[in-house]
Structures are given as C-alpha cells and as structure tokens.
N, C-alpha and C positions, 0 to 999 in steps of 0.2 A: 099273023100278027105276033109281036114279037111277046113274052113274059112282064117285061116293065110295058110296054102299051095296053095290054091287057088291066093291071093291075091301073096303073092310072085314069084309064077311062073306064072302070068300076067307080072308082071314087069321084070322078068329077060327075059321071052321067047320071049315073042310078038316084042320087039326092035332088035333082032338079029335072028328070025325067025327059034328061036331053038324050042324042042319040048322035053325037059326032063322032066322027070315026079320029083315026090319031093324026092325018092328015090336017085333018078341018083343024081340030086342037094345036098342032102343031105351028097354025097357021094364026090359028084366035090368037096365043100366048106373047106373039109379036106384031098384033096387029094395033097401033092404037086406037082404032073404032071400039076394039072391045072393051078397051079403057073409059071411053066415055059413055060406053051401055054400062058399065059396071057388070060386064057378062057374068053369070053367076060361077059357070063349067070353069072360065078361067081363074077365077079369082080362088074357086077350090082348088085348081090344079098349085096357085103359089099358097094356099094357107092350109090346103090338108094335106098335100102329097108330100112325104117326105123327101127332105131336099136331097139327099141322094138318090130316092127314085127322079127327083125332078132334071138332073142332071143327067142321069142316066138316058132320060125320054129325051132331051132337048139334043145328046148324043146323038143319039139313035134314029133323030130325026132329023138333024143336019141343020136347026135351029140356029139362029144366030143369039151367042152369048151375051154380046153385049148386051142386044136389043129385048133379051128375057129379063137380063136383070133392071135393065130400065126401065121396063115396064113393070117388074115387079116390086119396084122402088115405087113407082106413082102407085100404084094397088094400096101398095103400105100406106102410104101417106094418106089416098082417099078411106082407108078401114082405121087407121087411129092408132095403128099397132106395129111392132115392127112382123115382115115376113121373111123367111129363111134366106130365100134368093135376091131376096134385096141388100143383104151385106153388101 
C-alpha cells in the first residue's frame, strides 16, 4: 500500500471504526449508493482529507475525476458547506 493510501485510510477508518481497504474506498468515493447512505469513511475522505492527498489517492487509484467531484459536489450540498473537491 502505497503512503498517500495509507495516510487516507487512517483518517477515513480509524473515526468511524470502519476497516475498508483503498480499493473498497476508491470504489465508495464514486459510487452514488454511498451518497445516499451518507457513508460516514467517504464523506471524511472529501471533508478531512486534504484535497491534495485527495487527488493524490483518486491518482493513484485510477478513479474517475469527474465522477469524484460530483459526488463531492452532492456531499457539499447534503453537509451545508462547501468541500474542497467540489470546486
């Protein structure tokens, strides 16, 4: 596992005592099911992880761009606030 996966899934898991690997995450981050659970791992992954690790992970994990920040657009919108990667 790489440094930024490592460092990402400390901060999404460990607060909600979840245990996804960066796979599963990488998978949550774009899925909208997770959008409508309000999954807790991803919505830390757009509101704690800083948005350069976030870009880094979604790199790294071959993530689809768009579909991260459009999901992290509705993230924003369902929390009230703006999130990094929703620019």
């Amino acid at each position: 596992m790489t440094d930024v996966a490592t460092s990402v899934l400390a901060t999404v898991n460990a607060p909600y005592g979840a245990n996804l690997s960066a796979y599963q995450l990488a998978a949550k981050i774009v899925d909208p099911a997770s959008l409508y659970a309000f999954d807790a791992p991803v919505f830390a992954f757009f509101s704690e992880v800083n948005e350069g690790l976030q870009h880094q992970f979604i790199d790294s994990m071959g993530v689809d761009h768009d579909q991260a920040h459009w999901m992290a657009n509705q993230f924003a919108a369902k929390a009230g606030y703006a999130l990094p990667l929703a620019a």
